[in-house]
N, CA, C and O atoms as a GROMACS GRO file, in nm:
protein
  376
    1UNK      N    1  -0.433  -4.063   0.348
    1UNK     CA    2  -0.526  -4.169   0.310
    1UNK      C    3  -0.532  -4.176   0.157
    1UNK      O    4  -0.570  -4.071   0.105
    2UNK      N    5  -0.503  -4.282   0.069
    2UNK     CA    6  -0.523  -4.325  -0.047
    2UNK      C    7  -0.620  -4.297  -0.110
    2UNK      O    8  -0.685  -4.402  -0.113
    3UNK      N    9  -0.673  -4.221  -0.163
    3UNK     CA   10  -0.817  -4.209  -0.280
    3UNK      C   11  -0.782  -4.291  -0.407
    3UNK      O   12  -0.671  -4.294  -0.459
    4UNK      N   13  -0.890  -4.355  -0.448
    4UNK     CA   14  -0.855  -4.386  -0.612
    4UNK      C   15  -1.027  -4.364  -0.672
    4UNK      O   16  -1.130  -4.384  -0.609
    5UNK      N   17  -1.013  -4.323  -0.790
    5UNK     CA   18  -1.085  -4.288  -0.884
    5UNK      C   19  -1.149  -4.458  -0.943
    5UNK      O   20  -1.078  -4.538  -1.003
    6UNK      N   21  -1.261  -4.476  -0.915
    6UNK     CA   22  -1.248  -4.635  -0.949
    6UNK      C   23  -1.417  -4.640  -1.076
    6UNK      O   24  -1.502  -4.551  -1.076
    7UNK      N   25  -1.419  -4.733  -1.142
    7UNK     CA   26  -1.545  -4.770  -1.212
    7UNK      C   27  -1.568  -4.881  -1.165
    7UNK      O   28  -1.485  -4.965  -1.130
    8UNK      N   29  -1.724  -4.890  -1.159
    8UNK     CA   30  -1.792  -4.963  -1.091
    8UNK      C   31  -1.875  -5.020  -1.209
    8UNK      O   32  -1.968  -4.948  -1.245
    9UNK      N   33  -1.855  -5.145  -1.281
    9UNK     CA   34  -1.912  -5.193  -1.387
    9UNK      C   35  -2.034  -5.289  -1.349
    9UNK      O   36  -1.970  -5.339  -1.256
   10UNK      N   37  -2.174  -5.367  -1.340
   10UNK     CA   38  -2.241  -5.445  -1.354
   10UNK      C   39  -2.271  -5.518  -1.487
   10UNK      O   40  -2.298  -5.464  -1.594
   11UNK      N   41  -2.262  -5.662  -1.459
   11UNK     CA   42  -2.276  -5.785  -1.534
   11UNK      C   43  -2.447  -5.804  -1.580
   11UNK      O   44  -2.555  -5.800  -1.520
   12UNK      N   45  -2.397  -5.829  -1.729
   12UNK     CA   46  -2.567  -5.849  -1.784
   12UNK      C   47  -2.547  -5.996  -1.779
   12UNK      O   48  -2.654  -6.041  -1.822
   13UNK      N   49  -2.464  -6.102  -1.748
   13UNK     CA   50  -2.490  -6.231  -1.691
   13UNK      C   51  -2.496  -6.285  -1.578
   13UNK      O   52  -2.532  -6.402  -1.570
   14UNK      N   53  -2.469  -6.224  -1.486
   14UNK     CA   54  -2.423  -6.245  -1.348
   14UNK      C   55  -2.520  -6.162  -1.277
   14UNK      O   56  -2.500  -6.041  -1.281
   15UNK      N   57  -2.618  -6.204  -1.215
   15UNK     CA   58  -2.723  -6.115  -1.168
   15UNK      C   59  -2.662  -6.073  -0.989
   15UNK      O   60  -2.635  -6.146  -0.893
   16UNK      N   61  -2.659  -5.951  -1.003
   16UNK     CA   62  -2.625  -5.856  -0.854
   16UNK      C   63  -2.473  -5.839  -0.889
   16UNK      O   64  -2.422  -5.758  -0.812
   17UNK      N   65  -2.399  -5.883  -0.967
   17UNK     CA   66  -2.244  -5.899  -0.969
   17UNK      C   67  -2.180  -5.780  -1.048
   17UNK      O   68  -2.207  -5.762  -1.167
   18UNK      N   69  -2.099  -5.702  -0.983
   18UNK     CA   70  -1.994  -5.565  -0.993
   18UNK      C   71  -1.837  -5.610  -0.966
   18UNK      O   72  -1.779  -5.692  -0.895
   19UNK      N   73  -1.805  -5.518  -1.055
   19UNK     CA   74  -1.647  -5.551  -1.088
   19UNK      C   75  -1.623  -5.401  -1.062
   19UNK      O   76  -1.679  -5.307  -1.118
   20UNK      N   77  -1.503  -5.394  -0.938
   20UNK     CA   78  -1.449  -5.289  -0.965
   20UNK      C   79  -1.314  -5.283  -1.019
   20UNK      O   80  -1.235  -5.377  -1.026
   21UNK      N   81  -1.292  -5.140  -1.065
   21UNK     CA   82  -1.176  -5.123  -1.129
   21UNK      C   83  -1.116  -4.975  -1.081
   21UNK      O   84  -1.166  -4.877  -1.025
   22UNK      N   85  -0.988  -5.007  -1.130
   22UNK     CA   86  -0.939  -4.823  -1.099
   22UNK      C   87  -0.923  -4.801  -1.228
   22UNK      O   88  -0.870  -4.865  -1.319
   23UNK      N   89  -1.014  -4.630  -1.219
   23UNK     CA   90  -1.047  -4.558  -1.409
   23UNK      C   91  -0.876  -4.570  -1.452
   23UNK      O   92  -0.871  -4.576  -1.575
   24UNK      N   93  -0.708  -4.576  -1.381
   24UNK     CA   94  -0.631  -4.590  -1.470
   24UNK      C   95  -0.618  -4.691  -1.546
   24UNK      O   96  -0.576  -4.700  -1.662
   25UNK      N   97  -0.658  -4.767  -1.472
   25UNK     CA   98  -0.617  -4.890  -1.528
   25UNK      C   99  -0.700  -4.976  -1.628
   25UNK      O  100  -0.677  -5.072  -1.702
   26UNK      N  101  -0.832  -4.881  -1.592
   26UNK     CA  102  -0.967  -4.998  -1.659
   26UNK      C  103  -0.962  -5.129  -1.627
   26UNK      O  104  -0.908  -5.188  -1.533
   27UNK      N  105  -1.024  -5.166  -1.714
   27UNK     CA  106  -1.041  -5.323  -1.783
   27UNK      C  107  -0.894  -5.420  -1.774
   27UNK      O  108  -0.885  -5.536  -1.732
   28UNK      N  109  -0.786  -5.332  -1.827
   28UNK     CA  110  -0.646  -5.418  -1.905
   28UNK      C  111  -0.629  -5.505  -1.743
   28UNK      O  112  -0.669  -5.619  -1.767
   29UNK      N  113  -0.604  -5.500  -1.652
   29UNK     CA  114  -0.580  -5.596  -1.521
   29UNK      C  115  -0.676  -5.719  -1.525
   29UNK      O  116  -0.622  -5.826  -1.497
   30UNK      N  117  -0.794  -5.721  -1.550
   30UNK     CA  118  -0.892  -5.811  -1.545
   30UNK      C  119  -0.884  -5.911  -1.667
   30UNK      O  120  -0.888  -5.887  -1.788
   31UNK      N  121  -0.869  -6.037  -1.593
   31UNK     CA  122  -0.814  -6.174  -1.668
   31UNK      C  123  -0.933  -6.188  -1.795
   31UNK      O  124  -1.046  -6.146  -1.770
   32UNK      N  125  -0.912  -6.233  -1.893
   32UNK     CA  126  -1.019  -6.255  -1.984
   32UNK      C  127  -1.116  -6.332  -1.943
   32UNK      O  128  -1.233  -6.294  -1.943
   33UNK      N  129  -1.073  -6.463  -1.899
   33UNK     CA  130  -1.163  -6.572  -1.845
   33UNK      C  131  -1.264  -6.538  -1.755
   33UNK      O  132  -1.366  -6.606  -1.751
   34UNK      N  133  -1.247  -6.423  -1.667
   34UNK     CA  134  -1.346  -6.353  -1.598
   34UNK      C  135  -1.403  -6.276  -1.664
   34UNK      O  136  -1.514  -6.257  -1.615
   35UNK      N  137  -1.379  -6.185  -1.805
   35UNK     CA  138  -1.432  -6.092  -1.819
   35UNK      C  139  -1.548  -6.182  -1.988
   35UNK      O  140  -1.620  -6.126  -2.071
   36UNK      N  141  -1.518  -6.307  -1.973
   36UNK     CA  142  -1.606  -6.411  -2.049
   36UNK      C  143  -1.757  -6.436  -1.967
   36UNK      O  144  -1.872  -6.423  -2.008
   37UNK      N  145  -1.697  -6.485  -1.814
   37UNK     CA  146  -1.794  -6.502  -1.696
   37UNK      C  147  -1.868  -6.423  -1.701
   37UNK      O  148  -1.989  -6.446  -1.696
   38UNK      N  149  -1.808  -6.288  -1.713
   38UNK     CA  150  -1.916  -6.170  -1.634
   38UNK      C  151  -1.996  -6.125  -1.756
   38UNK      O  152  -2.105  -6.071  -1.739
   39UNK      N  153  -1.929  -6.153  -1.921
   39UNK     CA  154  -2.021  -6.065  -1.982
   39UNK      C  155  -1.946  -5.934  -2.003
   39UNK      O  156  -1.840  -5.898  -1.952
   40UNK      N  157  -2.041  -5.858  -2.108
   40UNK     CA  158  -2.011  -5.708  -2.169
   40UNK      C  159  -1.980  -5.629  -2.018
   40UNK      O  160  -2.068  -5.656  -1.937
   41UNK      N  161  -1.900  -5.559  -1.977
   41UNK     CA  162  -1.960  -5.503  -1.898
   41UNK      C  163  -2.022  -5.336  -1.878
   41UNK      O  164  -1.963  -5.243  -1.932
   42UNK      N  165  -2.103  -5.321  -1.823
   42UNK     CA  166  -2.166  -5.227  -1.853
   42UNK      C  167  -2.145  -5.100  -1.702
   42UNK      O  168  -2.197  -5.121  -1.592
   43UNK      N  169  -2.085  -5.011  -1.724
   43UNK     CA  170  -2.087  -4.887  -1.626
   43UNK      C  171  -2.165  -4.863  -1.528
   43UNK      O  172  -2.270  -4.891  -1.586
   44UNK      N  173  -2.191  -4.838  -1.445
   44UNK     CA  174  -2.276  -4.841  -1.360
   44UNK      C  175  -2.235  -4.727  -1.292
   44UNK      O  176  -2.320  -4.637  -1.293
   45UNK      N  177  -2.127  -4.702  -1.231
   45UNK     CA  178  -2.096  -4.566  -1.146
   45UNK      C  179  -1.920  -4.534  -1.121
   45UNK      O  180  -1.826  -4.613  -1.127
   46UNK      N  181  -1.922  -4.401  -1.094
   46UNK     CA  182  -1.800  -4.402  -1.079
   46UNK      C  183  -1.786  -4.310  -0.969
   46UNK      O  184  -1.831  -4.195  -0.966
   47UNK      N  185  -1.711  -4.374  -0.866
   47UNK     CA  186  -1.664  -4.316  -0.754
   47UNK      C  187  -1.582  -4.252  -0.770
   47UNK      O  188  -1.538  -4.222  -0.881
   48UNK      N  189  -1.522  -4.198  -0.619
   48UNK     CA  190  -1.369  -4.151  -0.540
   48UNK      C  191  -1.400  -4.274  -0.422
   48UNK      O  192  -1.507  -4.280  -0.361
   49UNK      N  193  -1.298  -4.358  -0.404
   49UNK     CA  194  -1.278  -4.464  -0.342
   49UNK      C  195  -1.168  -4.467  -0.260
   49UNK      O  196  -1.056  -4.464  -0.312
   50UNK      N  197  -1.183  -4.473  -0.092
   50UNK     CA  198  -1.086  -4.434  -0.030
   50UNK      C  199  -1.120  -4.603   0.084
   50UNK      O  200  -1.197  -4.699   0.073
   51UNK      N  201  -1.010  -4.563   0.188
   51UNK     CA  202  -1.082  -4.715   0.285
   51UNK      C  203  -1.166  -4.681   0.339
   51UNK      O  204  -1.246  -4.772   0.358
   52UNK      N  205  -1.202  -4.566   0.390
   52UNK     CA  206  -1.332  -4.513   0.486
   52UNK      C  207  -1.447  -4.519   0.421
   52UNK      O  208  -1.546  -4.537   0.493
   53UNK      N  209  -1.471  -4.508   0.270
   53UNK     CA  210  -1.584  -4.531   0.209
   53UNK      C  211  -1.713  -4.605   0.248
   53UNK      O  212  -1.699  -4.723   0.217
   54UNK      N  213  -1.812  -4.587   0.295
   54UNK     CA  214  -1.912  -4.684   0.341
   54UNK      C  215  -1.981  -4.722   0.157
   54UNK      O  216  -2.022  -4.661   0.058
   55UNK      N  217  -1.952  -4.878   0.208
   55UNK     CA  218  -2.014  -4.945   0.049
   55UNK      C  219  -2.106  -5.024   0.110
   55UNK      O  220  -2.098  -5.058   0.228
   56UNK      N  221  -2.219  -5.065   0.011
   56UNK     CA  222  -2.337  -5.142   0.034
   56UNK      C  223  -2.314  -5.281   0.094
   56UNK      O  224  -2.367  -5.315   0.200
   57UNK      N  225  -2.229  -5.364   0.020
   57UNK     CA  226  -2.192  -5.498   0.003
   57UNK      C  227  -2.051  -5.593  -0.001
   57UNK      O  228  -2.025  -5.711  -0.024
   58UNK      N  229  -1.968  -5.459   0.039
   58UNK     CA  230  -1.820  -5.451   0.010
   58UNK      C  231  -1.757  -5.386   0.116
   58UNK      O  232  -1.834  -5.295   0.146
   59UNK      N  233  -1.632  -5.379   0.211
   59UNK     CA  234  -1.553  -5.345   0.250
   59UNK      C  235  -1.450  -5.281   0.196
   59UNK      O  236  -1.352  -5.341   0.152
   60UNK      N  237  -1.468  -5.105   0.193
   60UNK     CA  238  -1.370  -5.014   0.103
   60UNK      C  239  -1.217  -5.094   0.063
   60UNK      O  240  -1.168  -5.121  -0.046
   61UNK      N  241  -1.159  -5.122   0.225
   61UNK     CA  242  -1.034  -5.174   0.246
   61UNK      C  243  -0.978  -5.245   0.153
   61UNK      O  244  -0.879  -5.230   0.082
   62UNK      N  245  -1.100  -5.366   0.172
   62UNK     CA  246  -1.084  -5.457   0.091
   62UNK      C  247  -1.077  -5.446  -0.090
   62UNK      O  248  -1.013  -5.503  -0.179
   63UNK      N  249  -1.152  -5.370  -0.082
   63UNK     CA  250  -1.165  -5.358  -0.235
   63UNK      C  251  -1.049  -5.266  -0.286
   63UNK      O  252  -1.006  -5.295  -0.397
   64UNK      N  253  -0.998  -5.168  -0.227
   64UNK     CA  254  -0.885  -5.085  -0.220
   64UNK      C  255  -0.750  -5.215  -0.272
   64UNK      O  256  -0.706  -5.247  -0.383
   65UNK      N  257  -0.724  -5.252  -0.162
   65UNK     CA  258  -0.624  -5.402  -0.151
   65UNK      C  259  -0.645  -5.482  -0.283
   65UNK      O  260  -0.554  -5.470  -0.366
   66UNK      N  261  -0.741  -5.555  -0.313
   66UNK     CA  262  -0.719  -5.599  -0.432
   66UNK      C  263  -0.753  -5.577  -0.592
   66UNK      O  264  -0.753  -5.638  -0.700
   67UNK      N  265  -0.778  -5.468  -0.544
   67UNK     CA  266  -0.770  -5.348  -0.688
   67UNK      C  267  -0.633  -5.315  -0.718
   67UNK      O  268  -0.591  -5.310  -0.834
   68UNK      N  269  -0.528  -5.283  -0.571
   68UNK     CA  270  -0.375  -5.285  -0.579
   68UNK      C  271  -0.319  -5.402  -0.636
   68UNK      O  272  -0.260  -5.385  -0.743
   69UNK      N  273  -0.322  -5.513  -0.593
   69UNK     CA  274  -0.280  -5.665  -0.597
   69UNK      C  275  -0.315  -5.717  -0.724
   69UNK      O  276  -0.222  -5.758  -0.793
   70UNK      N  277  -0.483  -5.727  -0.788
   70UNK     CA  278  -0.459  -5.808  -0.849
   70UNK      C  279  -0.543  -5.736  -0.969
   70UNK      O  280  -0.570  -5.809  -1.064
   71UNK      N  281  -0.590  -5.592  -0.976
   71UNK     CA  282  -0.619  -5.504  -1.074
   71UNK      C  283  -0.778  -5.499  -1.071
   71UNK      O  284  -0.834  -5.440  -1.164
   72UNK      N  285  -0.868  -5.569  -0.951
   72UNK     CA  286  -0.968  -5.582  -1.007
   72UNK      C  287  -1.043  -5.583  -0.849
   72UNK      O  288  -0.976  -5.571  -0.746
   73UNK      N  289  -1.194  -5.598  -0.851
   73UNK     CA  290  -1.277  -5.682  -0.714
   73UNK      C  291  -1.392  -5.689  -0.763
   73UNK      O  292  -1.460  -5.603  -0.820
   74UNK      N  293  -1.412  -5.792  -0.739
   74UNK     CA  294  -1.556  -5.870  -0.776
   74UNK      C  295  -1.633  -5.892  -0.684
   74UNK      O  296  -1.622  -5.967  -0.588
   75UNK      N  297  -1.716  -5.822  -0.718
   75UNK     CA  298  -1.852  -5.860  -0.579
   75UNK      C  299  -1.992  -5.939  -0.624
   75UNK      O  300  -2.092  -5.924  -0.693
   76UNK      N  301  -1.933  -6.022  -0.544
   76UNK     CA  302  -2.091  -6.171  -0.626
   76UNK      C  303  -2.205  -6.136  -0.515
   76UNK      O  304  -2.162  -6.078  -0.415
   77UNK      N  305  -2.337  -6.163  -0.520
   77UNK     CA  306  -2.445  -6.149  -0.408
   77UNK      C  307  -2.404  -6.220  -0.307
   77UNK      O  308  -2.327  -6.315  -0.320
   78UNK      N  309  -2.457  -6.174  -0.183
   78UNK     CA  310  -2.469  -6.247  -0.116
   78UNK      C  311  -2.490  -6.404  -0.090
   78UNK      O  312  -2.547  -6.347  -0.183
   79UNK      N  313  -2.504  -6.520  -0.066
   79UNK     CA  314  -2.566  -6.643  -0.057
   79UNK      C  315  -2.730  -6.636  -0.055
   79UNK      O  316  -2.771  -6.603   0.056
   80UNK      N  317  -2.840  -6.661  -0.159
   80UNK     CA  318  -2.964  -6.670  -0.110
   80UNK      C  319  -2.998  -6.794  -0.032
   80UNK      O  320  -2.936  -6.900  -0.046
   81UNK      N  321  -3.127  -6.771   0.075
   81UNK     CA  322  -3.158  -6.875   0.130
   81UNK      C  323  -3.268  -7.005   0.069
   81UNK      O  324  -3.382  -7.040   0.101
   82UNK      N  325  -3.195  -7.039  -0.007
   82UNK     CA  326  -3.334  -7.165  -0.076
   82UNK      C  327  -3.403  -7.226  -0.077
   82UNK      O  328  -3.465  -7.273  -0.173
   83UNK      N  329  -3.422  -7.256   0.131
   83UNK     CA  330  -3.506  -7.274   0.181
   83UNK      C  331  -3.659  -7.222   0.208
   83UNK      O  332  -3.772  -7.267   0.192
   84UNK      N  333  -3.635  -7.173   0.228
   84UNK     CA  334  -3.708  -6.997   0.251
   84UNK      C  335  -3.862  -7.041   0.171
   84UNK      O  336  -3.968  -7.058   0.231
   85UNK      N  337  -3.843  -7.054   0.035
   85UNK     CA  338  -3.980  -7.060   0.001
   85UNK      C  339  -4.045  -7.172   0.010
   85UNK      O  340  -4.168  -7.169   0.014
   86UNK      N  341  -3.958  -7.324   0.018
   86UNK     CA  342  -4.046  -7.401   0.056
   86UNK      C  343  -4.085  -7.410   0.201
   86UNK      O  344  -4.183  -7.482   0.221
   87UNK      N  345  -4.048  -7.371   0.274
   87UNK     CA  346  -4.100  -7.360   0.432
   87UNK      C  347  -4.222  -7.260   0.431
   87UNK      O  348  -4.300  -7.266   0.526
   88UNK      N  349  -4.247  -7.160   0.321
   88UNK     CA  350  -4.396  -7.060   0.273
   88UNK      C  351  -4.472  -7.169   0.209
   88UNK      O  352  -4.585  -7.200   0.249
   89UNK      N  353  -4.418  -7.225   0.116
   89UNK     CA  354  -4.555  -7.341   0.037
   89UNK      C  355  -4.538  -7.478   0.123
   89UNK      O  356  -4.567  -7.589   0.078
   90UNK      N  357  -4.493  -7.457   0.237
   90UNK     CA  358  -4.534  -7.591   0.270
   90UNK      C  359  -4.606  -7.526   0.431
   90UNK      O  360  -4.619  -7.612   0.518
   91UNK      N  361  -4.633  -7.438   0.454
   91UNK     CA  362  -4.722  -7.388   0.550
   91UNK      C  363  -4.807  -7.312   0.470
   91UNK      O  364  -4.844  -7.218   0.540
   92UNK      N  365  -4.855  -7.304   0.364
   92UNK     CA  366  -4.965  -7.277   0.255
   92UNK      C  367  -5.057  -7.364   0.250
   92UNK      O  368  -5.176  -7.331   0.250
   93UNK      N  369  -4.998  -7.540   0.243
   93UNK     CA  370  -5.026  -7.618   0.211
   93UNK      C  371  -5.132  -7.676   0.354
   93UNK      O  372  -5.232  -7.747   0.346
   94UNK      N  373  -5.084  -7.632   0.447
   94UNK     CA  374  -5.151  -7.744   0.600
   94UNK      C  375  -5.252  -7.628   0.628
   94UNK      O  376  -5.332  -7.637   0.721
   0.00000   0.00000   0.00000
């Protein structure tokens, strides 16, 4: 089974958004134009990253795969629901 040593960076523009990387490689794989998007980025943690890994928001596999492929994985939040609060202020309201 594959281990990689990876950094786990968070965005001071991109709220909930992590970039992973493998510590060989750092940063140098990750396109500029993304690394404009995301902002400074700032460390957050550093694993041992294998496919079995249980991650919060991410699929090891996956992130394994295109950390190989394309040097990088970006994990944006989930979709929020925007509904949500006006269906609270509009049963506030009656």
């Amino acid at each position: 089974m594959t281990k990689v040593l990876c950094d786990v960076y968070k965005s001071r523009k991109m709220d909930e958004a992590y970039l992973y990387v493998s510590r060989k490689d750092a940063l140098s794989r990750v396109p500029e134009a993304l690394l404009t998007t995301f902002g400074k980025p700032e460390l957050a943690m550093t694993l041992m990253l294998s496919a079995d890994k249980k991650l919060a928001r991410a699929d090891a596999a996956k992130v394994l795969q295109q950390m190989d492929e394309q040097g990088f994985y970006l994990q944006v939040p989930p979709p929020r629901e925007n509904n949500l609060p006006d269906l609270f202020c509009k049963m506030d309201k009656e």
